[in-house]
N, C-alpha and C positions, 0 to 999 in steps of 0.2 A: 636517385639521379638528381642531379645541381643544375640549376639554370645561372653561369655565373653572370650574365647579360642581363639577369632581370632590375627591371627599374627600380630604381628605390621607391620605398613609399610615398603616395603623396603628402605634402606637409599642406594640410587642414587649411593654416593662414593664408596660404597662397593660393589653392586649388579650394574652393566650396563645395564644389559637387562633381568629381572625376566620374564617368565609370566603373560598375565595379569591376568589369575586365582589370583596369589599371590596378586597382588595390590586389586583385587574385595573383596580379602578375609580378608581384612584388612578393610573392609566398616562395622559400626554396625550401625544398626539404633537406635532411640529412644526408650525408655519403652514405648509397648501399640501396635505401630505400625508395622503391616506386612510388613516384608522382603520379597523383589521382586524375591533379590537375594536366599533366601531360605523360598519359600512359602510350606507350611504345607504338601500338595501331593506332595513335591519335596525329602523331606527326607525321607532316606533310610532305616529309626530304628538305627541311630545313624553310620550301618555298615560301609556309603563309605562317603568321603568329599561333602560337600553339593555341591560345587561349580561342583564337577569330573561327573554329573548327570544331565539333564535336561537342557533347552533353554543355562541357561548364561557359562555352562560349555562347550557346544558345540559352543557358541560364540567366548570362553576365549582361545578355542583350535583351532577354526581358524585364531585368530588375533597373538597368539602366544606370541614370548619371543619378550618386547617391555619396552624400558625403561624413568623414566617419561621425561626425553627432548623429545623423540619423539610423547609421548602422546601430551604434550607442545605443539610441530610444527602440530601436528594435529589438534588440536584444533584451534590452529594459524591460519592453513590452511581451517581451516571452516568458522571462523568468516570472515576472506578477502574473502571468495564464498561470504557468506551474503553478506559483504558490499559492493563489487564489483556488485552484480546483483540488487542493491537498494532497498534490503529488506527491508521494515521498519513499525514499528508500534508508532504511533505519539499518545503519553501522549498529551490530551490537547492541539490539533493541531491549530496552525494557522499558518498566511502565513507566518509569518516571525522566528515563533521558528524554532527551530533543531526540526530535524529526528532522534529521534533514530533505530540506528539499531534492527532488530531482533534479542532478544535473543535467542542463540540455543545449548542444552549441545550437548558433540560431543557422550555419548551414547544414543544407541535407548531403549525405554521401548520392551520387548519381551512379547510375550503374545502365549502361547503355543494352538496349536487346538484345544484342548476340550476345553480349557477355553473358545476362542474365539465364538467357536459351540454355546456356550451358552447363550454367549453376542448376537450372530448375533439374534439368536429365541429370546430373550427375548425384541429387540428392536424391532424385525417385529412383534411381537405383539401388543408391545404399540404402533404400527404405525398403525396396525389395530384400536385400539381400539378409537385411538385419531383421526382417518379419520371419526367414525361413532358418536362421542363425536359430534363435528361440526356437520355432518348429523343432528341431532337432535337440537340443540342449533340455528340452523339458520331454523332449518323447523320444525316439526309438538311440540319441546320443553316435550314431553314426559316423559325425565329426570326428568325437573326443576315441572312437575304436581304432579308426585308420589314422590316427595321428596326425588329423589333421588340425586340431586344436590340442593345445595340452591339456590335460584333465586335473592340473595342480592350477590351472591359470581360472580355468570354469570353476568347478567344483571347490578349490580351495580359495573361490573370491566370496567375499562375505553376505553378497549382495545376489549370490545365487540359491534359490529359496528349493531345497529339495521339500518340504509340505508340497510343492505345485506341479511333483513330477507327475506326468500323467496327465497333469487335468487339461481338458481343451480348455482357449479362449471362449467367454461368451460372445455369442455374434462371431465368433471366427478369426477373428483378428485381434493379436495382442497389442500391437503399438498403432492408437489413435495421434500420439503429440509425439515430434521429436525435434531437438533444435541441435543445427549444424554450426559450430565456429572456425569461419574461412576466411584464410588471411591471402593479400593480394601479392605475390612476391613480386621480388625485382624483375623475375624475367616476364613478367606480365601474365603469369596464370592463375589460377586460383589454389588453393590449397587445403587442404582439409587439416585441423589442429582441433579436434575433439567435437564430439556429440555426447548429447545428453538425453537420457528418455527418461527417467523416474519421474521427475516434476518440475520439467525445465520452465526456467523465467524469462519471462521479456514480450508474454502475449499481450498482456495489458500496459506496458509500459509503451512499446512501440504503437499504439493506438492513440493516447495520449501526443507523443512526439508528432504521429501524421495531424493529428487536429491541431496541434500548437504550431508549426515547422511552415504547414500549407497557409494558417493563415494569417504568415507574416510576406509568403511570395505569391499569393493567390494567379496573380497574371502568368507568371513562370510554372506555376502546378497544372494551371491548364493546358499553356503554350506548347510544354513536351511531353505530354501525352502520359501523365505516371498511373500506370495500373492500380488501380482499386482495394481498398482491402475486405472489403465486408462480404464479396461472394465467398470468399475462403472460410469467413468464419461461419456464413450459412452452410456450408458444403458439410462442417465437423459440426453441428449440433445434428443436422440432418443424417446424418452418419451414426450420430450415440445415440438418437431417438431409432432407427431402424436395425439395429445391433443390439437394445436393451430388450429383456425379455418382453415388456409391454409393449413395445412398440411405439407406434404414433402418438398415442396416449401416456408414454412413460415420463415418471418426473424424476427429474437429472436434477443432481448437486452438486456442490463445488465444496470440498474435503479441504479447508485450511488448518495450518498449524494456529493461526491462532493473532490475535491482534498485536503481538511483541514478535512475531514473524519479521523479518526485515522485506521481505516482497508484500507483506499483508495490505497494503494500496490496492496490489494489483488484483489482488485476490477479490476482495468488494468490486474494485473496477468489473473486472471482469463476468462477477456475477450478476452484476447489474447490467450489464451489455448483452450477455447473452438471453439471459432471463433466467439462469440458475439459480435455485437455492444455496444461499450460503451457510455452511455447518461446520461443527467443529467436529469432533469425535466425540464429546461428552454427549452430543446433539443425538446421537447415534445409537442404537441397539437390535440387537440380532434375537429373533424370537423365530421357533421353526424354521432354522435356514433361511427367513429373508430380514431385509434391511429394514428397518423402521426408523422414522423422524420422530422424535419426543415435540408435541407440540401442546399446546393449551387443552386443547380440544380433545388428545387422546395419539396414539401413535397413526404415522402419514403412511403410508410404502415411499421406498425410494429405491429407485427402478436401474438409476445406471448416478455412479459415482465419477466426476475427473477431479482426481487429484493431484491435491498441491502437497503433500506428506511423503517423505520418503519410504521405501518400501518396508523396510526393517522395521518402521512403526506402527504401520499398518492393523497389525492386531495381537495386543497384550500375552493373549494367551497360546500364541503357536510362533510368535517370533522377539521382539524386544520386551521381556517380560514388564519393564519398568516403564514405557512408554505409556503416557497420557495423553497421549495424539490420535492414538486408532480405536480399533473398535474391537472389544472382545468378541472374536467369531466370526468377524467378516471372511477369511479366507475359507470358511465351513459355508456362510454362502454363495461364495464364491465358485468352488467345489461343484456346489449343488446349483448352480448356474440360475442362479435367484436374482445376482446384481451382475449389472458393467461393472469395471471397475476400469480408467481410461488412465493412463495404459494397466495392461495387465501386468502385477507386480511381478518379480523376478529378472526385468530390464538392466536391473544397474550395471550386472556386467559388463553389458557393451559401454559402460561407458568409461571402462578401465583404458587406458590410453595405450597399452600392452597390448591389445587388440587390432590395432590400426595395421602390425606388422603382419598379423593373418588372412587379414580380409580379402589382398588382391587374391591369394589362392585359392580362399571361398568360396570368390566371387566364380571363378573357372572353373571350381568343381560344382558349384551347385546349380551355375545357370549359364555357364560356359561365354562368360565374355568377362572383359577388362575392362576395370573400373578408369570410367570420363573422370571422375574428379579424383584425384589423384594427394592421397595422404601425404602426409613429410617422412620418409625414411625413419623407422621406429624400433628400436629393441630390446625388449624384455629381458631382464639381467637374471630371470630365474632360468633359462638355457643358458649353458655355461659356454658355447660356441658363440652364441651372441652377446655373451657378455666379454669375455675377452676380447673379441674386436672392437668394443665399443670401448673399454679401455681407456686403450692406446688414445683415442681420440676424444676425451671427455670434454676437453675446452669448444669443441665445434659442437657440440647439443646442450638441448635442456633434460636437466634430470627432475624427473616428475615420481610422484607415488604412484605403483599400480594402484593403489587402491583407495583412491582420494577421499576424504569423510568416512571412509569405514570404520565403526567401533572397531577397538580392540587392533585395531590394522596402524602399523607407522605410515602416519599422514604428514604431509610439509609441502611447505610451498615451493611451487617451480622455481629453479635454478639453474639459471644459464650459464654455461661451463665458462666462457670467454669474460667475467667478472668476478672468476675466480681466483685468487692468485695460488701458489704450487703448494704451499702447507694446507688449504682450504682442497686442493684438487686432492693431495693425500689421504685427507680426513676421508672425503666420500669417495673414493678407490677404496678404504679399508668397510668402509661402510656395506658399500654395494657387495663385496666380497663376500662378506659376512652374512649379508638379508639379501641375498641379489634378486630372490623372485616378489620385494618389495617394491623393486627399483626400476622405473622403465627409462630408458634415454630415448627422445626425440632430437630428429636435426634442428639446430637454428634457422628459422628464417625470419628476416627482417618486413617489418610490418610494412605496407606500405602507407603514405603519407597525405592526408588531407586539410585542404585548408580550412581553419576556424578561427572565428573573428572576437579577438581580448578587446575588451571593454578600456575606453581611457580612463585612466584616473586622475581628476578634476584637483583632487590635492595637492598632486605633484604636478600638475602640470602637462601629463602626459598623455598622448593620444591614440585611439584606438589602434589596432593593428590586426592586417593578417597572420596570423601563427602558422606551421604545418603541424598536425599533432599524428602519429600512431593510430591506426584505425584496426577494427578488428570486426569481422560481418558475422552474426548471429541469424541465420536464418532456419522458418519452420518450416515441417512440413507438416499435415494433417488429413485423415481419412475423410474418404468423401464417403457419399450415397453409392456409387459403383462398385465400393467394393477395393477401389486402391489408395491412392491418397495426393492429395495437392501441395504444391507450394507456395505458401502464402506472398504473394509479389510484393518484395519490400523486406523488410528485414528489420534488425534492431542494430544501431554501430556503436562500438565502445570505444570512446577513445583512450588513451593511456595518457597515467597521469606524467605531465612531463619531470615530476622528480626521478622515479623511475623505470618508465617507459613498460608500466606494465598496464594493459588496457583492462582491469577489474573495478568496479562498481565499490567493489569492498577496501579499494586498496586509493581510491578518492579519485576515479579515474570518472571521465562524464558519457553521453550521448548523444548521437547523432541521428536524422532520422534518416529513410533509405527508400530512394525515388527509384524504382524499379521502371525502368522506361520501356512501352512497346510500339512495337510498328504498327499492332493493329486495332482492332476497334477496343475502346477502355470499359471495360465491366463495369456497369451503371448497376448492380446490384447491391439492395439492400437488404437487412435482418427480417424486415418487415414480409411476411408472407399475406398472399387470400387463402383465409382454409372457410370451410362451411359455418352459416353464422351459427352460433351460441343460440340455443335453446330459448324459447318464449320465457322471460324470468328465471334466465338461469345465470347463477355469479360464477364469477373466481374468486374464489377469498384465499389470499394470501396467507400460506400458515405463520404461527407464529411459535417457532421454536421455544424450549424452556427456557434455554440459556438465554434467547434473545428478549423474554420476556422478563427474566429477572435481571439484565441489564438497564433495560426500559425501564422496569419498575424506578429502580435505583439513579437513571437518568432525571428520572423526573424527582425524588428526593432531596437529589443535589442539586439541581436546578433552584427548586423552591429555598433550600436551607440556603445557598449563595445569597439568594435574593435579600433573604430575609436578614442573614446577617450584614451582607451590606447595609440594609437599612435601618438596622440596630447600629452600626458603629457610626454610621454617618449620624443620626438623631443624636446619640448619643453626645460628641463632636461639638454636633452646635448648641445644644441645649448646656455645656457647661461653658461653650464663651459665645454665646448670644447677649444680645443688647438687656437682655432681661434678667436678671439675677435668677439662677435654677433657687428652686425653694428644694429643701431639705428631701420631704419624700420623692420629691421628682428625682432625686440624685440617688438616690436609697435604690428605689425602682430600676434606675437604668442601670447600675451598678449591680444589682443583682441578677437580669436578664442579660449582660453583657458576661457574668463570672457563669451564670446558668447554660449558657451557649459557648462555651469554649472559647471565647477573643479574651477573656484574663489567666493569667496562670495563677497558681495556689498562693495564696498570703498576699496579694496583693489586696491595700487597701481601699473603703470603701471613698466615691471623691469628696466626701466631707472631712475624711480625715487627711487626705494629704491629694489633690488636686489634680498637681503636677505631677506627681507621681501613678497616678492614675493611669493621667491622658499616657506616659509615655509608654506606661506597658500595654498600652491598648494599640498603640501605634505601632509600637515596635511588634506587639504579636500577628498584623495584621495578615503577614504573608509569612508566618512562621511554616518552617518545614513539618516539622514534628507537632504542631496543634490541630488536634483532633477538631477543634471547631473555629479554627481562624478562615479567614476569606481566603488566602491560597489553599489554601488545603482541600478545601472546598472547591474550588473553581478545579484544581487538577483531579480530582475525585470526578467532577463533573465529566471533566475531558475523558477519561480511563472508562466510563462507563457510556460516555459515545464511541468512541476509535473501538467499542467491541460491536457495535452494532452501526458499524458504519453504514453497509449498506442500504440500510433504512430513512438512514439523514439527506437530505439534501445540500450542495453543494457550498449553501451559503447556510448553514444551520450549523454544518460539521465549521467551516471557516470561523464563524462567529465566535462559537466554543474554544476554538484554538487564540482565537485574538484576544480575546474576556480573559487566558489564563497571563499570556504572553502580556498582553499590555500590563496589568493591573501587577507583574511582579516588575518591571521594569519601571512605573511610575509612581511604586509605594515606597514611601520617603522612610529612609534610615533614622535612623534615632541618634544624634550622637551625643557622647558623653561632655555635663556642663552645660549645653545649648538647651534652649526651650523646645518646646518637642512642637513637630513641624504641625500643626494640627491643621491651617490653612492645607497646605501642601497634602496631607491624609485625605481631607475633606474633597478635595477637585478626583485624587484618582480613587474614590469611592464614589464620588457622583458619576466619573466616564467609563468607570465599570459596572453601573449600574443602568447608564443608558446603550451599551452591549447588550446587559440582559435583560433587557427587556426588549428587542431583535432578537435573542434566543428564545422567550417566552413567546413573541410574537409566529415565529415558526413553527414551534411545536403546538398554536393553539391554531393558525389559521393553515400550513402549507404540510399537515400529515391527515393521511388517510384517519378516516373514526373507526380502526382495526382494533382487535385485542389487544395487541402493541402499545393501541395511540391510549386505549382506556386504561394500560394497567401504567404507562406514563402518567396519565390524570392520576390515578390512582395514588401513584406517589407522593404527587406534589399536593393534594389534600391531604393525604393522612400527615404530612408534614409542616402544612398550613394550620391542621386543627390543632395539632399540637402545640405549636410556636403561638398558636394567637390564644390559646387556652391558657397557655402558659403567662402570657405577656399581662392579661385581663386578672387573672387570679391574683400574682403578684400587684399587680396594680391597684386592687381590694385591699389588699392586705397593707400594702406601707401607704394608702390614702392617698396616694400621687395621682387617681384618674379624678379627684373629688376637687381640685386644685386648679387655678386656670391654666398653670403654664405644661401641668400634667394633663390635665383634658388635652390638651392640642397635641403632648406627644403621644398620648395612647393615638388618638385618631390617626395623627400620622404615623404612627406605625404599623397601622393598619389601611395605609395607604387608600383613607376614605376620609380626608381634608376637606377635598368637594364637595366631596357629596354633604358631606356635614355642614356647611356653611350654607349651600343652596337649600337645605331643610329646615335647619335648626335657627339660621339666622348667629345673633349673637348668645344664645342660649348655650349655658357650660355646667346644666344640671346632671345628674347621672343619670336620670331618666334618657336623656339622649344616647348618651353612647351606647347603654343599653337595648335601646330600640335598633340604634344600626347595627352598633357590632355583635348583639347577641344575638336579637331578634328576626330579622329583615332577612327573607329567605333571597329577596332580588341582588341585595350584594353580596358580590362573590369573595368578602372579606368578612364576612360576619361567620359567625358559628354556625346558625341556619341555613344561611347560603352553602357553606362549605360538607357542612353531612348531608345537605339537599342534593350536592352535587356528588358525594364522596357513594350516597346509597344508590344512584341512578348508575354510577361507573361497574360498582358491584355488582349489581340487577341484572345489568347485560352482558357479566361476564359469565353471571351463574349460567345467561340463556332462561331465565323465567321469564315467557311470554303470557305469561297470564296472568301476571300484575301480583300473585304469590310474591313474598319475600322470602328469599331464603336462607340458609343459618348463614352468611357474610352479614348479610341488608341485616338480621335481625338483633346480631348483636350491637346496633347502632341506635343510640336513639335516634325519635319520629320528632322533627322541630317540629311539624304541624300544632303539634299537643301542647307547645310551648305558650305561656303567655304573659 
């Protein structure tokens, strides 16, 4: 619906601070589609401004007279929350592409009480109906005898797991998560366009959006009353902890595919909110029908799993033989009701969109009432009655896969008949003919439209504006303590991208967040429970998974190796056009600790025999892709070996990481052919990515727990400190550059102990020196002593020798004490 009456927008130069009623009121949407901003119950009979009445009027009147710069900087001010907290959802992820950021508009979608009232019923029904759908389909099949499901649509979907016929749910209930996608139509009611249960997304993401969204309108979040989210998500731990076989005492995980995951954000977010352990499957093993954690210390129990892995991967050896994602045996514990597993696998069915057309009749026969929320008109092309009607009329639906993502199954993306033209409508007439029980046709309906505010752009001259974009409501529901299950108030909105008009994540489409408004008191609930205090001297120690330990380890290697060769190339750098003339072994030296560490490639000469030829291949290989030891290389090695252990980083640890790899390849100067090689220009973005890392070093030595994690961290970045500076000192012996004055001052500083050498030694450039700090001197944590002082104390407490025993780690080390 069109407002052709609405104002134009206001122009900036004339108007500084309108109203944002005025800018709202300037938003129309397309022909066809329902306005958010003036849906049908919201109009007055024409009497009062659509806007001066209901949710977005009461919105427009707390945020007040606001002009579009400051809408600009707010928006501004979102997208940096995003990117600063390392929101991201990864198109096609792998190790080495970008991250993109989250996209987030800066309004929220509103959704008024009574509307909500009737979303919330109509999804606790289909939550009923689709608990007892499974009931039947894994046990006595009732449904599939009397015809009232076809047993080619159950049984011959890929995603229905006969291993689990039989088995009860542990705890009784198979579906803890399910997420609803409802589109708002033109006639103003809700709709139902797909559910999800295997491992839907959007828990942790919509979390995020409430924390970014609320605190750009703080006054207007309080003003209209928006329900809460955290009782919901206490309700569903509360719910896994009393349904897992341990009970109150059980320890819950969080099952991800893995850090190249494109939701994998959300998956850390989310374990870290709830307080799950985050795992992989490798993490995982099955010993006597239960679930065990591989950790340091020895195998954990793990009591109830919610997973983020679809069901088919679940476990290697009774369903996707090739799968590296599950856990060989799980479903044998599962059987043997040893683990949760949240939801219980065999769900994906219902999430076939072929389904939708069975349900109301389901719903009659199995609990004798008619479904409040009401699906779109749906028909499955494997009935040859419904597929022939549907036909005739392909241009008015979308044609969708029954069997979306299934191996082995024709998958493709939805297609809406009315952007078809008649050879394209032939093709999938002879298509469907053919595979008809591949093919499900849904009606069209047109999304309804809400407003979102584009950013000016400063180049062109051009100024913010209200847009209408396509919206699409993703909402959860989730099992409580009682035994049935809630809906989480608020939801996830998608909008669609406006090239074309499809609201997916994947297809560059953004989000919005979803103020679920009540009329009565707002759940002031938090995650934070009183349970009875912890024992006289008793801990919790965090385990520390294999995987995550030998990520860590390897964090902390690449941490140190960055460092080190940053400050190998920069020395390097200045010491051959420094004020001073490099004397022969000093060149010799740093030439061969610079070809010894990977920043030269093969044949390149030493810089006595050609200079400039030197510096350029040292320049040029700084941020090389393919260089096992150049500084990029390093720095995204660094990144690949946090992003797997995210949830252990803190927010400004993980950011760091990510800006050290990003800056330093966008400010490392090219080399070009003829010109003098940038060396100034090398030198600035080797010192600004040097003063990054050492805010990543500062974090990992002061803002991490002293866990087995943080020690086998340490652990790394010694055994790669004693190498590099063993390495550096030997060489240094050997071509006489530490014996030299302008060689004493690079060894020391590259041993990043300048200071201290000056405030000791004075003007003294004996060997006796260096030796004392860098070999001897167990107090610097650059010297050799220091560093296996420190490397045998990390070992000690890993081995757990509490009685000052060494053992075979510590003893293959020598004892600096004995040194002299």
């Amino acid at each position: 619906m069109t407002r052709a009456d609405a104002p134009a927008a206001p122009d900036p130069a004339t108007a500084s601070a309108p109203g944002l009623g005025d800018w709202l009121a300037a938003c129309a949407v397309h022909p066809g589609h329902l306005d958010e901003l003036r849906p049908p119950d919201a109009m007055d009979n024409g009497a009062n401004s659509p806007l001066s009445t209901g949710l977005w009027g009461q919105f427009s009147d707390q945020v007040g007279a606001v002009s579009a710069h400051q809408l600009d900087q707010r928006l501004a001010s979102l997208r940096r929350q995003i990117r600063d907290n390392g929101v991201t959802y990864n198109v096609y992820a792998d190790e080495d592409g970008p991250q993109r950021p989250w996209s987030l508009d800066l309004f929220p979608l509103l959704v008024d009480a009574s509307s909500w009232a009737r979303i919330e019923a109509g999804v606790l029904q289909r939550m009923r109906l689709m608990e007892r759908v499974l009931a039947d389909v894994y046990g006595p099949q009732q449904l599939l005898a009397r015809g009232l499901l076809p047993p080619a649509l159950v049984q011959g979907h890929p995603g229905y797991l006969r291993e689990l016929h039989g088995v009860e749910p542990v705890g009784g209930q198979r579906l803890q998560v399910a997420a609803f996608d409802l589109a708002h139509g033109p006639d103003g009611h809700w709709w139902l366009l797909g559910q999800r249960c295997q491992a839907p997304s959007g828990l942790g993401y919509l979390l995020e959006n409430r924390l970014a969204v609320s605190a750009q309108f703080p006054q207007a979040f309080q003003a209209l009353r928006v329900q809460r989210l955290a009782g919901t998500y206490r309700a569903l731990m509360q719910s896994l902890r009393q349904r897992s076989p341990a009970g109150e005492q059980a320890h819950l995980a969080l099952l991800t595919p893995g850090p190249y995951n494109e939701t994998y954000f959300e998956h850390a977010y989310l374990a870290r909110y709830l307080g799950l352990t985050l795992v992989e499957g490798s993490d995982l093993i099955v010993r006597d029908e239960r679930l065990f954690l591989r950790t340091l210390r020895g195998l954990v129990p793990i009591d109830g799993l919610l997973k983020r892995v679809d069901d088919l991967y679940l476990d290697p050896l009774e369903l996707k033989s090739d799968s590296t994602l599950g856990v060989p045996g799980l479903l044998q514990a599962l059987r043997a009701g040893r683990v949760l597993v949240a939801n219980m696998p065999g769900s994906a069915l219902l999430e076939s969109p072929a389904l939708q057309g069975f349900l109301p009749g389901l719903a009659q026969h199995l609990m004798g009432e008619t479904l409040s929320l009401p699906a779109l008109p749906t028909w499955w092309c494997g009935e040859r009655a419904a597929m022939l009607e549907v036909l005739a009329r392909l241009r008015e639906g979308v044609i969708k896969p029954t069997y979306p993502g299934a191996p082995g199954q024709a998958s493709f993306e939805a297609v809406p008949g009315h952007a078809l033209g008649p050879r394209e409508i032939d093709e999938w007439t002879g298509r469907i003919v053919r595979h008809g029980a591949d093919h499900t046709v849904q009606a069209y309906l047109p999304l309804s439209q809400m407003p979102t505010w584009q950013a000016g752009d400063r180049a062109n001259r051009a100024a913010g504006r209200v847009q209408a974009r396509s919206v699409l409501l993703r909402v959860f529901a989730v099992s409580d303590p009682q035994g049935g299950w809630r809906v989480l108030p608020g939801g996830l909105a998608r909008l669609a991208n406006p090239a074309d008009g499809v609201a997916s994540m994947q297809r560059g489409g953004s989000s919005a967040d979803v103020w679920a408004v009540t009329g009565e008191e707002v759940d002031a609930s938090t995650l934070l429970t009183r349970s009875a205090p912890l024992a006289a001297g008793a801990q919790r120690i965090r385990p520390v998974t294999s995987r995550a330990a030998e990520n860590l380890f390897w964090l902390g290697r690449y941490t140190e190796r960055t460092e080190n060769t940053l400050r190998l190339a920069r020395l390097t750098l200045q010491c051959l056009n420094g004020e001073e003339v490099a004397e022969e072994p000093l060149t010799r030296w740093l030439g061969a600790l610079a070809a010894h560490h990977g920043l030269l490639p093969p044949g390149v000469p030493a810089p006595a025999q050609g200079r400039r030829v030197f510096e350029r291949a040292l320049i040029a290989g700084l941020d090389a892709q393919d260089g096992g030891g150049s500084v990029g290389f390093n720095l995204r090695a660094l990144r690949r070996a946090a992003s797997a252990v995210r949830e252990r980083l803190s927010q400004e640890h993980w950011r760091m990481i990510q800006r050290a790899e990003q800056t330093f390849s966008t400010e490392c100067p090219p080399v070009r052919p003829g010109a003098d090689p940038p060396v100034a220009d090398a030198v600035r973005a080797l010192s600004h990515c040097s003063d990054l890392m050492a805010a990543i070093t500062g974090a990992q030595a002061d803002r991490m727990t002293r866990d087995d994690g943080w020690r086998l961290l340490s652990t790394g970045r010694m055994i790669e400190r004693l190498g590099f500076l063993s390495a550096a000192l030997a060489e240094g012996l050997d071509t006489g550059a530490a014996d030299h004055g302008s060689g004493f001052e690079a060894v020391v500083s590259l041993a990043d102990s300048t200071i201290t050498c000056h405030a000791r030694y004075q003007q003294s450039r004996e060997r006796q020196a260096w030796v004392e700090l860098l070999v001897l001197d167990p107090d610097n944590p650059r010297s050799l002593a220091g560093v296996l002082q420190a490397l045998r104390g990390r070992l000690s407490r890993l081995e757990a020798r509490s009685t000052g025993e060494a053992g075979p780690l510590v003893a293959e080390l020598p004892a600096p004490s004995g040194w002299s």
